[in-house]
N, C-alpha and C positions, 0 to 999 in steps of 0.2 A: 714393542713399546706400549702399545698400547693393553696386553695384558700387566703389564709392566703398572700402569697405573690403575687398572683396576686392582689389583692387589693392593695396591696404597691404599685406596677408597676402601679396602674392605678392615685396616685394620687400624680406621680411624672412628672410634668407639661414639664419639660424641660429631662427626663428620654425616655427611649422608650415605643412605645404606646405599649397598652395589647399582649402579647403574646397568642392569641386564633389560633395561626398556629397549625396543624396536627405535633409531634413529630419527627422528622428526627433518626432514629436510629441507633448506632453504625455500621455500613459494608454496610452503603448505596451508591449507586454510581449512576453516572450516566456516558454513554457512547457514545460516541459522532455515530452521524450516528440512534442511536433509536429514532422510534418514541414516540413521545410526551412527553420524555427525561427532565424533570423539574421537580422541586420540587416547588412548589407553595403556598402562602401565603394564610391561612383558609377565608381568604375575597374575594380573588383571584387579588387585583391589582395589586400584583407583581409575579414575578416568575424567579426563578434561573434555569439557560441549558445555551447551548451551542449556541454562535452566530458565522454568518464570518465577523468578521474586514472588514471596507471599506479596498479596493485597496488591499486587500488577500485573494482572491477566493478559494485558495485552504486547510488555514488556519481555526482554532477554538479558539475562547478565551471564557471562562465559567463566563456570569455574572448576573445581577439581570439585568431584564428590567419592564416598568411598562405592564403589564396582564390586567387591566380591559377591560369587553366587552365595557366596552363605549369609549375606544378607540380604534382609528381604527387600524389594525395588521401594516401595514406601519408608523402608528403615536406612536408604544410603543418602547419610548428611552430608551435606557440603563443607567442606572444610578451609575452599579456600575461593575468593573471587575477584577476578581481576578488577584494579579500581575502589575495590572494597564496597563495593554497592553497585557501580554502574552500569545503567543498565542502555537500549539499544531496541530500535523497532522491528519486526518481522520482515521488513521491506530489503529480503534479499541481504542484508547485514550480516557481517562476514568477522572474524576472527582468525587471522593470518599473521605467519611466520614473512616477511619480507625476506627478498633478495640483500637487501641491506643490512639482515638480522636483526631487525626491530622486532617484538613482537607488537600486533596493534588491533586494537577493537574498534572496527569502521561502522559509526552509523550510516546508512542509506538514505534516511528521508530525511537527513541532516548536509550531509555529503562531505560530512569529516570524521576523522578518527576523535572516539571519543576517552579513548585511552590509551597509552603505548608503554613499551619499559625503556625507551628512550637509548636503545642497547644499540642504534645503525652506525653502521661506520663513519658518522663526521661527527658521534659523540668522544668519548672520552676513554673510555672500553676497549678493551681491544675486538678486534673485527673477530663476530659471530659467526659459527659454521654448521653448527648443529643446536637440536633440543632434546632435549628427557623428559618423559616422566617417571620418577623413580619409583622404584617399590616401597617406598617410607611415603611418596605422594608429594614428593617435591619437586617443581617444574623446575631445570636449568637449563639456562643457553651455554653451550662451551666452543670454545674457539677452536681452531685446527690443533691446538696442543691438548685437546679435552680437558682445557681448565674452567673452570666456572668463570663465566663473566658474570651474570646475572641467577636469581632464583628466588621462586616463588616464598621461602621459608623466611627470606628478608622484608618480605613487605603482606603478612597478617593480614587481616581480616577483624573475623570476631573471633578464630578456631585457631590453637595449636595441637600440631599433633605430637606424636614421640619424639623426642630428641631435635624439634624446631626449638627456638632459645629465642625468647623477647629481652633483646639487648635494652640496655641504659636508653632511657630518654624514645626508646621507641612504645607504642599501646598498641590493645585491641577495643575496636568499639564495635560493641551493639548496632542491633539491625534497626534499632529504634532510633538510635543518633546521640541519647540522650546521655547513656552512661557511655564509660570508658574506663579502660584494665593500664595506669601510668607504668612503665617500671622507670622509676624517677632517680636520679643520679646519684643517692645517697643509698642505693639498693637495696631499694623498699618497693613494695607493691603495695598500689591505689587504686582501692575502685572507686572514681567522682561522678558525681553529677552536673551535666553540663561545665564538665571541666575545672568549677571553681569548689563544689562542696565535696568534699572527702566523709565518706562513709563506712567505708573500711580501708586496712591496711595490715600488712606483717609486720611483728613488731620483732624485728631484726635487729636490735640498737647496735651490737659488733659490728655489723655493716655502717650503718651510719659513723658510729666512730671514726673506722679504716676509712669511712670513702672511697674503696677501690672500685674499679670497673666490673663491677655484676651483672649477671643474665639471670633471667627466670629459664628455665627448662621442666617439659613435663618426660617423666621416664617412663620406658617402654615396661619399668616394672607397676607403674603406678603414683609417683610419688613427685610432686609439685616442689623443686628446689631452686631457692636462689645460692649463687655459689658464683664464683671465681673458675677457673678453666678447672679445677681439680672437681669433682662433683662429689668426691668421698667425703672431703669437708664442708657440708654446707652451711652457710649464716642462717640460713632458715627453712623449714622444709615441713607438707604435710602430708600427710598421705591417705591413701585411696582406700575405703572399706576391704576390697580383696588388694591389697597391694603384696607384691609378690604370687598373685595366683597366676595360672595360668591362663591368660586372656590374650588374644590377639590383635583384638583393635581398640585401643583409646583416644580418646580427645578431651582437651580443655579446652572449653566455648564458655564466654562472656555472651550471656543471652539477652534475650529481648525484654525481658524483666529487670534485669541489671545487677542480675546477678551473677557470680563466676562459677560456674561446673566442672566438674570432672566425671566424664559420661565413660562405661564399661560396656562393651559387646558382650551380652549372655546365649553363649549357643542353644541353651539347653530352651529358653523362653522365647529368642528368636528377635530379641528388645533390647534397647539402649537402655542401662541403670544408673545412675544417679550415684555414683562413691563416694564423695564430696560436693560441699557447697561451701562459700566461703560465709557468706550472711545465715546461719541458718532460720532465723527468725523473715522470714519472706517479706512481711508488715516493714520491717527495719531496716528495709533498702532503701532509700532517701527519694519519695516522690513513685514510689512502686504502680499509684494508683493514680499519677497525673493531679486533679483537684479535685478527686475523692479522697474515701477513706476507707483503709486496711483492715481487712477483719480476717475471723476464719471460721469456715461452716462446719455444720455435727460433722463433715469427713475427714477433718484437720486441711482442707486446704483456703489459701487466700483467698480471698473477695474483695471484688471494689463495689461500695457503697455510697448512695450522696445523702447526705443526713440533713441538706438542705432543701430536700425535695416538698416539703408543704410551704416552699417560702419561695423558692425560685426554680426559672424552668429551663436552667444550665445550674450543673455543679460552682457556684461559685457563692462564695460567703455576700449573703443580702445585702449589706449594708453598702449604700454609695453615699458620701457623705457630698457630693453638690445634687444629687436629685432628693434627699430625703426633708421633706417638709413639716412632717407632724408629728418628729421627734422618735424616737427610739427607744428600743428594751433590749433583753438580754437572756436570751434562752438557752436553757443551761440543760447540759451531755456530759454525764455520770461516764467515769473508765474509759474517757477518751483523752487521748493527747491529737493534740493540732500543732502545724507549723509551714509558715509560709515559702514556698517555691518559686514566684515571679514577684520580688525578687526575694532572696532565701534569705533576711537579715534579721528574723526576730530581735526584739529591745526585751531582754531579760532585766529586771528587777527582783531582787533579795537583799533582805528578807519580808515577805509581806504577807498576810493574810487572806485569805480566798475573800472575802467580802471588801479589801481594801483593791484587788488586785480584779475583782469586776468593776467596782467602782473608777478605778485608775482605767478604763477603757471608755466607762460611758461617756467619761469626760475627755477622753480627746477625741475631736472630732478626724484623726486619721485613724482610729483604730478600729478595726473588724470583727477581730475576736480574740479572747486569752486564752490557757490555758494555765490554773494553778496545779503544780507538781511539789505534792507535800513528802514524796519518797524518796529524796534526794539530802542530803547533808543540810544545807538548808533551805526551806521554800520559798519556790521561785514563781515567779507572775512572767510568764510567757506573752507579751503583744505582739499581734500580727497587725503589719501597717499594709496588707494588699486583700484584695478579695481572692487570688489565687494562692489555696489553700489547703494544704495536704494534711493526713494524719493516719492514725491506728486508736484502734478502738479494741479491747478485751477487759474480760469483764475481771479480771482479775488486777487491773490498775489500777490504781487510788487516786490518778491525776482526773479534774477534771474541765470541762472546757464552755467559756459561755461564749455565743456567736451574739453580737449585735444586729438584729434587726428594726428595720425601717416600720416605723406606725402604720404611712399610707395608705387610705384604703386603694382596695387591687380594682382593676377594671371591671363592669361587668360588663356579659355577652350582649350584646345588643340586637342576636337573633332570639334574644328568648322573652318572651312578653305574654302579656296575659289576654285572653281572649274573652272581649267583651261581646255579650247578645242582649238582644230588643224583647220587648212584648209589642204585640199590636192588637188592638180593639177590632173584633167585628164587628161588622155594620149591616142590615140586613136592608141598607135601603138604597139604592144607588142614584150615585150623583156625578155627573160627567166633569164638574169642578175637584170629585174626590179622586175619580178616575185619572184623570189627568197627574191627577198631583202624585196620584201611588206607580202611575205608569211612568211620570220624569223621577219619584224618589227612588224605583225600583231603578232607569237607569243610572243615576246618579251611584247606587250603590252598585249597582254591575259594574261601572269603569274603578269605583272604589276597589273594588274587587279584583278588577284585571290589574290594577297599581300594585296591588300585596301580593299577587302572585308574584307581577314582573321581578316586584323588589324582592320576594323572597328567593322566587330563582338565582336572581342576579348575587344576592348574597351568599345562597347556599354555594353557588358554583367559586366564588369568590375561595368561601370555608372552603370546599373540596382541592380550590388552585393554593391555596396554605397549605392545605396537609401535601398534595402533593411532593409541595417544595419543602415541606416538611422531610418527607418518608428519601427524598433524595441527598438531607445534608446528612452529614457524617455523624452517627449518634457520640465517637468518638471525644471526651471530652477534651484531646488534647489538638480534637482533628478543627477544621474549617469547615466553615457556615456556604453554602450558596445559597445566592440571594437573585430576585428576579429584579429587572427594573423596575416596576411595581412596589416591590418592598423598599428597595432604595428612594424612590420618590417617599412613599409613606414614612420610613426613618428619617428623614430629612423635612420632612414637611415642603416637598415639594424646591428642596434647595433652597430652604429661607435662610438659614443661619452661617453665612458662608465667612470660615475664620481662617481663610488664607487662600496662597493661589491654587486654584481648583479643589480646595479643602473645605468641607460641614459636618457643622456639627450632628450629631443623628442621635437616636433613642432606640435602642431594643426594646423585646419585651424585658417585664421587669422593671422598666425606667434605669435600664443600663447603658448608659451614656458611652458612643463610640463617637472615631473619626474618620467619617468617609471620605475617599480620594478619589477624584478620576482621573484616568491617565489616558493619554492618547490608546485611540483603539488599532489602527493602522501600522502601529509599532509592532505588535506582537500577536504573531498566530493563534488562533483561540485556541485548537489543542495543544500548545507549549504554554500559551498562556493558564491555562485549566492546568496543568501539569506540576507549572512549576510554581501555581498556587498551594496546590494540594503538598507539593514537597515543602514549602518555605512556611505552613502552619505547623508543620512538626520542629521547626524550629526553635530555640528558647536561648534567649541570652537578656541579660539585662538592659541591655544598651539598644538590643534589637525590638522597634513596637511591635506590640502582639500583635498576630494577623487572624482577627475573629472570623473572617469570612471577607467574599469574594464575587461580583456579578460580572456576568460575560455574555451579552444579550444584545442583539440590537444594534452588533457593531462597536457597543458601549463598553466599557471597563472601567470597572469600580475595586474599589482594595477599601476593608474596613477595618480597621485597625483601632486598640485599644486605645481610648481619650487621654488624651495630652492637653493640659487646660492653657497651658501658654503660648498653642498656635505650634508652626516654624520656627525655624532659628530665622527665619528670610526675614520674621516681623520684629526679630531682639537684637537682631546682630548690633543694631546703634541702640538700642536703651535698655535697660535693665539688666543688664550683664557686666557685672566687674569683671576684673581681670582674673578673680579666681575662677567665675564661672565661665567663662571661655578659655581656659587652661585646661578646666577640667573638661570640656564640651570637645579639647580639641584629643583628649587623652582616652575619654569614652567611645566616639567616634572610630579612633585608632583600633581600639580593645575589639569594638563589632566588625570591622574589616577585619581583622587578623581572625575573629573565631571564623567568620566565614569564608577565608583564605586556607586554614589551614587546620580549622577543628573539627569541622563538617565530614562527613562519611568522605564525599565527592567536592571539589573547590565550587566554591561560588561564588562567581563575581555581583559586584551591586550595579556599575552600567555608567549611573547616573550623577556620581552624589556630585550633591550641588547642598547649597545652605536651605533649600526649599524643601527638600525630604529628611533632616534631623528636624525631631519634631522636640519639643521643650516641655518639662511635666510641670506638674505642681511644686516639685522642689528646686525646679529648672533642671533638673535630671536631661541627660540629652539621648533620644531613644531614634534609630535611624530606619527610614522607612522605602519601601519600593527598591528591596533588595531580592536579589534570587530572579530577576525577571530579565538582567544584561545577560550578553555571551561576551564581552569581552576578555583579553587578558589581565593576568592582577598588577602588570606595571599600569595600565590606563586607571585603575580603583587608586593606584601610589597618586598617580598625578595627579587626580581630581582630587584627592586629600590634601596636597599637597595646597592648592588652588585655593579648597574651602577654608584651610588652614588662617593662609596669607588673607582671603576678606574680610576673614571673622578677625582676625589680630589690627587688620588695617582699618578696619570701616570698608574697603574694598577699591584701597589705590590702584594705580598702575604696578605692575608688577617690579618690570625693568627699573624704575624707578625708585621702589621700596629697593631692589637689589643695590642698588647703587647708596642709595642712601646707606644702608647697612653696612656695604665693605669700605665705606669711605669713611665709617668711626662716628658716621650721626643716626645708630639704631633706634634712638628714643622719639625719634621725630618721627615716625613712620607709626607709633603707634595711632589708634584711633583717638579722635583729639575727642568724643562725647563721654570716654570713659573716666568715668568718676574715681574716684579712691587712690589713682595710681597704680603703677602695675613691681612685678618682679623685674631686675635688670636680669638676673644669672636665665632665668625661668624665658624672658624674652630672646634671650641669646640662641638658648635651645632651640626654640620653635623654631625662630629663623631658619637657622641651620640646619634643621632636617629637614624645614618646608623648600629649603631650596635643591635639596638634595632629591626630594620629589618631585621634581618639575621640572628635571634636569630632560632635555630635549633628545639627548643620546638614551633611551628605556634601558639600557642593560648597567648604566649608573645608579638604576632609582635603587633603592633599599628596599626590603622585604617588609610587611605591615607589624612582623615580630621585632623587625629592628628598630620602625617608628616605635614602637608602643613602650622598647627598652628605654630609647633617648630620651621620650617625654616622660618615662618615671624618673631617671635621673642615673637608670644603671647600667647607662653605656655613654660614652662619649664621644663627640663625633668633631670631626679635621673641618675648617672651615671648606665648602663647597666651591667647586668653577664657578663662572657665570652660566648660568641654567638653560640662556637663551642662546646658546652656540651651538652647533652640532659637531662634536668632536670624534666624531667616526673615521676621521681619518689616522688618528693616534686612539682606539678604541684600546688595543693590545695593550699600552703604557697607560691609559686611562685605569682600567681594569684590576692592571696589578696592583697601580695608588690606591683602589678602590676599595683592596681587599683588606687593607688596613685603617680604612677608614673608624673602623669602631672598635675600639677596647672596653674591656669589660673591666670598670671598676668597683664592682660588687657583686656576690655570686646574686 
């Protein structure tokens, strides 16, 4: 029988190759720190253990890398890793096959699994008996009939290798976080940034047409096709500099750059080669450079540059339009184009003229910087309304870009001063009145003297404790700031300005205006706290406040985050908020849970939310803060949404009561009586009803943050909810199945 099925397996072309691997059996582990700790494929090109993630020395993440002796130990990429980033401390943490056929990645100085395939017998699965890893480098668990329950080639990374197939609706992302490879259901390939800008794509339109269920696949001969099960007819398809030569090992990897490769093993050089790129212009990946700017050196490769550097001492475009007092100009960069990434909406105008289209910036007091592009069908005036600012620069452009900067003069050093000296008269006659007087002025200037030491010591060391904290933040401009108490006292002027609960306002250098927060210190371990600061500044979403930096001193904990001029939602929730803007407050919110639910490398819960951490911008834009630092599950983030929802909609009734009010046919009365304008009845109906569907006290009821996010656009529907406040776990079974059809889709 069971040669019986490997013969199947060998003569399913587009299937996995032969499983001739050594049998992995029930209670096997591996544990990080042993040696030679892998599980290894029966040909040996591949092999599953424990690696350290660039830029986490002191981290492990468990994945498959390629093993052949004929590649060199430096040249074997990884191509696949459990969790798709996560990673696990040296503390004895272990990577094991259970008894129960789970596979499961346990941290130790956690004391939980921090990843599993969810494959044990009281899932869904059929019961687990065995593992593989194949000679193609695909992990599988197979049951007592050696049929595949589970495999690694279903759940990617940032790497496919031959004949893995990125089905409909599923991606690969980057090690960065930022980009992402969609194969999006009209089968088409997207590579986006932070998930909402598309930057490239195939342009497949037959597939879009048909709409059939398409795969990407990369071929063992070279060549990158989307296609239907038949591969000989492909909707779209490109192929590799040697395609068809004779090469052994390939892979396509979506890099840390954001860009999509297709890399060739050359025996002869002993090196990975480059066959394909999908962007080939590097500059032209969208945000390549974070909030510089893209260039390329005499060796034709990319560069990140900051072209703001005589004007500020972070990458970001000078102008702040609440610090700047003595009015502004407009310095102007020949061959460059700019465009804003936090958040990515440029206000394009055409047709306009380079002198009407700097003009149209000085004059609005939100604008940063333009950029006129006269090579285009007609010229356009490009405004950036953020200081976070991306571009490309060659000198071969004709577009060109003016940055608004601020008048104000700059500080000066106040250790630097000028050094004043005396004359004094000799006298050849002495006087015990002169004596006196030269023997108190000579002390009088010795303690002068010990004062300018004292102070300049005290200063220098001061200077020396800056650069330290200097030389330890991240010069990364995408990265995070650490900051001493110290520094936070001085940004803050000592906690004068305080514009919410535990919230002030602070000043960088620059006169760049943040919002520092303190949070309890006692909640979270400094090094998870340090950790998962440094993870949540790589973060980017529009809805999510920037996190410029972070102190952790003293017991203290501080989070400083980009300035929000309207406070909390905790200070609007009753004034200044119509009904649109708490619509939209409750549909943004929705938007930043769900990216960090489920767009993130690894899930990330927020913990907390409460109306106290959405902070409110300038256009009452709603940006949520004091996220990435919870460990709970993502139904508790449902509930508290659910919660924040109902205060913000009600003024902050009683819940049970709003409930009752609602299903008894007087929903209008529950709204908040200070809201001005009136509100939506169809729009109020929704809310309700998916806030109650959050809050439902049974968690395996609540909805996913993707299903909230459908309901509040309008493009799902949703069955009037139980009463929320019952615990229905005794009919959960008949709950579940009602459950399942709670939401119809009435628009794709």
């Amino acid at each position: 029988m069971n040669l019986l099925l490997q013969a199947l397996f060998l003569s399913l072309s587009l299937c996995l190759l032969p499983f001739v691997a050594s049998e992995i059996q029930l209670g096997s582990k591996l544990v990080v720190g042993e040696e030679n700790a892998s599980w290894v494929s029966k040909n040996g090109d591949f092999a599953l253990g424990f690696f350290t993630p660039p830029g986490l020395p002191n981290r492990f993440s468990i994945g498959i890398r390629f093993n052949s002796q004929s590649i060199p130990s430096d040249q074997r990429r990884v191509v696949w890793v459990a969790g798709a980033g996560v990673s696990v401390s040296d503390n004895a943490s272990y990577f094991e096959l259970t008894s129960d056929g789970d596979l499961v990645l346990f941290d130790s100085s956690l004391g939980v699994p921090v990843w599993t395939s969810k494959t044990n017998r009281f899932s869904v699965f059929s019961s687990v008996s065995s593992a593989l890893l194949g000679d193609d480098g695909n992990l599988v668990l197979l049951d007592d009939k050696e049929e595949i329950v589970w495999e690694s080639f279903d759940t990617p990374a940032d790497t496919l290798l031959p004949n893995q197939k990125l089905k409909a609706f599923e991606m690969l992302r980057a090690a960065s976080e930022s980009s992402s490879l969609h194969m999006v259901g009209s089968g088409r390939l997207e590579l986006r940034w932070e998930s909402n800008i598309t930057f490239w794509s195939s342009t497949n339109q037959e597939a879009v047409k048909k709409r059939e269920n398409l795969s990407a696949v990369l071929t063992p001969e070279g060549a990158l096709l989307v296609s239907h099960q038949d591969i000989t007819k492909p909707v779209w398809s490109v192929f590799g500099e040697d395609h068809n030569d004779t090469v052994k090992f390939r892979f396509l990897r979506l890099d840390r750059d954001g860009n999509l490769r297709m890399y060739s093993f050359q025996e002869s050089s002993r090196t990975w080669r480059t066959v394909w790129q999908a962007v080939e212009n590097q500059c032209r990946v969208f945000a390549t450079c974070g909030s510089q700017v893209c260039s390329f050196n005499g060796s034709g490769d990319s560069q990140c540059t900051c072209p703001y550097n005589a004007f500020a001492s972070k990458c970001l475009t000078p102008y702040q339009k609440l610090s700047c007092k003595s009015g502004f100009s407009m310095v102007t960069f020949e061959n460059m184009e700019l465009y804003g990434i936090y958040p990515a909406n440029d206000t394009v105008v055409s047709p306009v003229s380079s002198l009407r289209c700097k003009k149209m910036c000085l004059e609005d007091d939100a604008c940063t910087a333009v950029t006129y592009k006269n090579d285009v069908e007609k010229p356009q005036c490009v405004m950036k309304l953020t200081r976070y600012v991306s571009g490309y620069y060659d000198a071969s452009l004709s577009s060109v870009s003016y940055v608004k900067t601020c008048l104000d003069p700059r500080a000066v050093d106040p250790s630097k001063g000028e050094v004043v000296g005396s004359v004094t008269k000799k006298s050849h006659s002495v006087c015990l009145s002169c004596l006196l007087g030269v023997t108190s002025t000579t002390f009088v200037l010795f303690l002068a003297f010990q004062v300018c030491v004292i102070v300049y010591v005290y200063k220098r060391k001061k200077k020396e404790a800056v650069k330290r904290a200097e030389r330890v933040r991240n010069p990364n401009p995408k990265g995070v700031v650490v900051f001493s108490v110290d520094e936070i006292k001085e940004m803050t002027n000592d906690f004068e300005d305080n514009i919410g609960p535990k919230m002030f306002k602070g000043v960088m250098s620059e006169n760049e205006l943040v919002l520092v927060k303190e949070i309890e210190g006692a909640l979270t371990e400094e090094r998870k706290f340090r950790s998962s600061a440094a993870k949540i500044g790589t973060m980017h979403h529009k809805n999510l406040a920037k996190l410029e930096g972070y102190c952790c001193e003293r017991g203290k904990r501080f989070l400083v985050y980009e300035y929000a001029k309207n406070g909390s939602l905790l200070d609007h929730h009753a004034k200044n908020l119509t009904w649109r803007r708490r619509n939209d407050v409750c549909l943004s919110v929705a938007k930043a849970l769900f990216y960090l639910h489920s767009e993130c490398r690894e899930f990330v819960s927020h913990g907390s939310l409460s109306l106290g951490n959405i902070l409110i911008g300038e256009e009452f834009e709603a940006k949520l803060t004091e996220y990435g630092f919870g460990s709970c599950a993502a139904d508790k983030d449902v509930e508290d949404f659910g919660k924040m929802v109902l205060a913000l909609v009600t003024g902050g009734c009683e819940e049970e009561w709003v409930y009752r009010e609602w299903i008894e046919g007087r929903g209008e009365t529950v709204v908040d009586r200070s809201l001005e304008g009136g509100f939506d009845v169809e729009e109020l109906e929704r809310v309700l009803r998916i806030s109650f569907w959050c809050v439902q006290v049974d968690e395996r009821l609540r909805p996913s943050m993707g299903e909230v996010v459908k309901v509040l656009e309008g493009t799902l529907s949703v069955d009037p909810p139980p009463p929320p406040f019952v615990c229905a776990r005794s009919s959960a079974t008949n709950s579940s199945e009602s459950g399942q059809s709670l939401y119809e889709s009435v628009r794709e």
